[in-house]
N, C-alpha and C positions, 0 to 999 in steps of 0.2 A: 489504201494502205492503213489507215486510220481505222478505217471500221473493222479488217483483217486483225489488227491489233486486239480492237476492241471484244470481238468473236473470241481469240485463244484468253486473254482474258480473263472471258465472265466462264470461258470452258473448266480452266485453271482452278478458278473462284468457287466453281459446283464442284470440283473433284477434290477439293480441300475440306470442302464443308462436308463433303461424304466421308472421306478419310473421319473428322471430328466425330462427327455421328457415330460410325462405324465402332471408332474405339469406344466411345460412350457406352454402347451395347454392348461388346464385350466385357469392360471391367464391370458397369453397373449391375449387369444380368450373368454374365456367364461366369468370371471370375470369384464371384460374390455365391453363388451356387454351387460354385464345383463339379462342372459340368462342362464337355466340349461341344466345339459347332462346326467340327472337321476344317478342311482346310489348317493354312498353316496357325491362324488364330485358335485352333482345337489345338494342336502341337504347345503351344505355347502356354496354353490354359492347363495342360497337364505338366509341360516341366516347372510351371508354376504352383503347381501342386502340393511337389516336394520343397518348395523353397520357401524358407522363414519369412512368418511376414512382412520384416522391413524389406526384405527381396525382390516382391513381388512388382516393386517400380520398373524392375530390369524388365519388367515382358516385353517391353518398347524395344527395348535394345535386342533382345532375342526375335523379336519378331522383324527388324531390320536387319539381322546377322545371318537368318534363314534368308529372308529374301536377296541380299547382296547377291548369291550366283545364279539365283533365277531371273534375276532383273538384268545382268550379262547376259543371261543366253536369250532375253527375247529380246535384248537390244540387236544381236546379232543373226538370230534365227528368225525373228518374226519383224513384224513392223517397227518401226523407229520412233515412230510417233506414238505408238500403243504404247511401246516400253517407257516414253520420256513420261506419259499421262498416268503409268501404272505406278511407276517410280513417287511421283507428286502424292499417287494416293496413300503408298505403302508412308512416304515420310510424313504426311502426317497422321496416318495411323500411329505411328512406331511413336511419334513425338507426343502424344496426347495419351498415350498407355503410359510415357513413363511421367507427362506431368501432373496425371489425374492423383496419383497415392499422395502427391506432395502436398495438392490445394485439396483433397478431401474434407480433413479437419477444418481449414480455412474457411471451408461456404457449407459446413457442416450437412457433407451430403452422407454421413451414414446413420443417420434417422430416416432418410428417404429410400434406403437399400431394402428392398421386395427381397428376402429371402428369411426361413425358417422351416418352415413347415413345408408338403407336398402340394398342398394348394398354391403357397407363395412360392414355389419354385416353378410349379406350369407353369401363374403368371409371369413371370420372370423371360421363360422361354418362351412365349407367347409373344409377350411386346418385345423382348429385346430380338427375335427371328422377323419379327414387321420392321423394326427402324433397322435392320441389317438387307432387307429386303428394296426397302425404299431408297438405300445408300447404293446397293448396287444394280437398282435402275439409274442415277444419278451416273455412276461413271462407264455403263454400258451406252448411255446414250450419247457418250459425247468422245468413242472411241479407246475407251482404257478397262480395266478389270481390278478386283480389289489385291489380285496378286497370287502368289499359292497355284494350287491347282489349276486355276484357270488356265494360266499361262500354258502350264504344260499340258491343258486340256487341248487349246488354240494350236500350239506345234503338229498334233496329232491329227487334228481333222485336218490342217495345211495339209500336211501330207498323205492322210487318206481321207479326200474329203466325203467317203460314205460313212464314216464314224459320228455320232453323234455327239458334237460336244457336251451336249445336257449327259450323256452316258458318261461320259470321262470323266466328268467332273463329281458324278454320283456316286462313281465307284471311289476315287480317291477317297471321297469324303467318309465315305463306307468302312475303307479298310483305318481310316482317322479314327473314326465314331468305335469300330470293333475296338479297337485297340484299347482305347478309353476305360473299357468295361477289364481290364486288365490290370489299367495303371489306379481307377480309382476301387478295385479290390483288395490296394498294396495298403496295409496301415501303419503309417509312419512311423508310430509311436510302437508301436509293437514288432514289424520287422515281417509281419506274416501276411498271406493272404486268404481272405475270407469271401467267398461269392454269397454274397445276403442279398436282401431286396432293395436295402441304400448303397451297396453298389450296386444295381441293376438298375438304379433309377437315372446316374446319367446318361445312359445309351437312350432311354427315353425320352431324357427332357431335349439329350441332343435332335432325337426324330423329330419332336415337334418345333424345336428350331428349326431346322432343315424346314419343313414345310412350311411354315410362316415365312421364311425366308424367300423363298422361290415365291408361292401365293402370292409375297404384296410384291414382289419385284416382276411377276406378271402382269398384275392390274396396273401399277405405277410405266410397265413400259407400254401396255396397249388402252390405259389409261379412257380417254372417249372416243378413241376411236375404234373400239368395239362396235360391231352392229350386226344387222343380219338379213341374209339375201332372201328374196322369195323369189322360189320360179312356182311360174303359175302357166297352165296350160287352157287356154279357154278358145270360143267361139265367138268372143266378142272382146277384142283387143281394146277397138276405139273408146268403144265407152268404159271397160275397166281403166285403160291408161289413163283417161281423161279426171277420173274419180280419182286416181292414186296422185294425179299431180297436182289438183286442186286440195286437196286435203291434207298428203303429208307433205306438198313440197319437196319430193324426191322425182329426181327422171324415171323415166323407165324406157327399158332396152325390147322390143319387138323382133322374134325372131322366126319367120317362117316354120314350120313344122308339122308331120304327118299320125297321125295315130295311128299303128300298123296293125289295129286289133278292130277298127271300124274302116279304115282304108280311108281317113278323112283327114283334106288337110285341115292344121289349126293353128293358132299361133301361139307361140310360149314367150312369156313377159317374166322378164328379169328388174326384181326393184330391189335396190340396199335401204335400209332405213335404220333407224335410232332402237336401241329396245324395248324402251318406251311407248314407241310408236303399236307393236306388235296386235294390241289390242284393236287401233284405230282399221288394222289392216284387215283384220278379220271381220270386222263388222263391215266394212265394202265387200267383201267375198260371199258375203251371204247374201249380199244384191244378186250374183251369179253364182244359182246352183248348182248348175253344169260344168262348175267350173271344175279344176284338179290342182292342187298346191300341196310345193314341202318348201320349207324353211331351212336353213343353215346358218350357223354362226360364222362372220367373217372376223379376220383376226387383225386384221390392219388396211387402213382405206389410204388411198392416195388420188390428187387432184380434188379437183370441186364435187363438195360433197350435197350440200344444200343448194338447193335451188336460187 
C-alpha cells in the first residue's frame, strides 16, 4: 500500500514539475517573441497578443478556461486516470503562467529574456521547443498528456485506432500555427493588416518549435534504450556467436536458414547491441568474409539486455 502510495506520488511530483517547466518555456520563450507553438498554449499566446501588457498574467487563467471542457470530456470519454494526471498538468501549467508576470521583476528575469532580433528568436524557439519536449516526455511516461490537442488527438485513435495520433495531433497544431500568421499580421496600433516578413516569421519560429519539441521528446522517451539489430547470415555461427558474446556481451539468437540462390543451408544470427558498439561489430565481421549482414535501428528494448 505504501509503496502504491509512494509510485502515484513521485508520478504526481514529475507531472507537476513538467507542468512548471512547460509554462517556463512558454512565457520565457514563446510569449516573450510573439510567436505560437499550436496546441492550446499557441491559442493563448495569440489572444495574449492583443491584450495589454499588465493582461498578459491572465494567460493562466485563459489557458485553464479552455481546458475546463476538454478535461470533462476525457474525464468521461477516455481514461479516468489520464484525465485526473492531465488535469495536475494543465493546473499547474495555468498556475505558473499566471504567477511568472507577478515575480518577474522580483528575481529580475527580464535581463535574462533571449528575444530582439531573428537570431535571438530562433534561439528562443530552439531551447524553449527542447524543455517543451523534455516536459512532455515527462508526462507521457507516467500516463497523462500536456492537454489541448492531445486529448482530442487520444479520443480519435480510441475510436479508429488506424489514425495516427502523431497525424492528429500535427494537423491541429497546423491549422493553430496557420492561423497565427493571420492574427500576428493584425497591427494593433493601426487596426490593419500587413503580410511582411515579421509577420511571416512566427509561423517559422513556430516550425522550429514544433520540431525541437517532438526531437527532444523522442530522445528523452527512447532515451538509452535505442540500439540496433544485426542480422547476419553466415556459415560459421559457432564461432561468430562465440566472438559476438565475448566481446560485446550481447546474446545472440541462431536461426536455421536456406540460401535459395546456392541451395545451401546456413544459419542467420540475430544480435541487439548498444551504438556504440557498432564499430566493435564490424571489425568481428571481417574475421568472416563470407559472411552477409544488414543493421537496423531498434526503437525500444524490453527484458535483459546486457549480458
Amino acid at each position: 500500500m505504501k509503496s502504491n502510495f509512494l509510485h502515484k506520488l513521485k508520478e504526481y511530483l514529475l507531472i507537476i514539475f513538467g507542468g512548471v517547466l512547460y509554462a517556463f518555456a512558454v512565457y520565457y520563450f514563446i510569449y516573450e517573441n510573439k510567436f505560437t507553438s499550436g496546441g492550446v498554449a499557441g491559442v493563448v499566446a495569440m489572444i495574449c497578443y492583443f491584450l495589454p501588457e499588465r493582461f498578459v498574467k491572465y494567460g493562466g487563467v485563459i489557458n485553464l478556461c479552455i481546458h475546463v471542457p476538454l478535461l470533462i470530456f476525457a474525464f468521461f470519454k477516455l481514461d479516468k486516470d489520464f484525465a485526473i494526471k492531465t488535469m495536475a498538468n494543465v493546473l499547474a501549467v495555468s498556475a505558473t503562467l499566471y504567477i511568472l508576470p507577478e515575480i518577474k521583476d522580483v528575481i529580475g528575469m527580464d535581463q535574462y529574456i533571449v528575444n530582439g532580433d531573428v537570431g535571438k528568436s530562433i534561439l528562443a524557439a530552439l531551447f524553449g521547443g527542447a524543455i517543451a519536449g523534455i516536459t512532455l516526455s515527462f508526462v507521457l511516461k507516467v500516463n497523462a498528456c500536456t492537454g489541448g490537442p492531445d486529448i482530442i488527438a487520444a479520443y480519435i485513435t480510441k475510436k479508429n485506432p488506424a489514425y495516427s495520433i502523431q497525424w492528429m495531433i500535427f494537423i491541429t497544431n497546423a491549422v493553430i500555427i496557420g492561423t497565427s500568421v493571420i492574427v500576428f499580421s493584425f497591427d494593433r496600433h493601426t487596426g490593419a493588416f500587413s503580410l511582411t516578413a515579421e509577420s511571416i516569421q512566427p509561423i517559422m519560429l513556430a516550425l522550429i518549435f514544433q520540431f525541437m519539441n517532438s526531437k527532444m521528446s523522442d530522445i528523452m522517451m527512447k532515451g538509452s534504450k535505442v540500439a540496433l539489430k544485426f542480422e547476419v547470415v553466415t556459415d560459421h555461427p559457432e564461432e561468430l556467436s562465440n566472438d559476438l558474446l565475448t566481446s560485446l556481451k550481447h546474446g545472440v539468437t541462431v536461426i536455421p536458414a536456406k540460401g535459395m540462390y546456392a541451395r545451401q543451408d546456413r544459419a542467420l544470427l540475430i544480435c541487439v547491441v548498444k551504438k556504440g558498439q557498432i564499430e566493435q561489430f564490424k571489425e568481428i565481421l571481417k574475421k568472416y568474409p563470407d559472411t552477409f549482414a544488414y543493421v537496423c535501428q531498434v526503437n525500444e528494448i524490453f527484458g535483459s539486455f546486457n549480458r
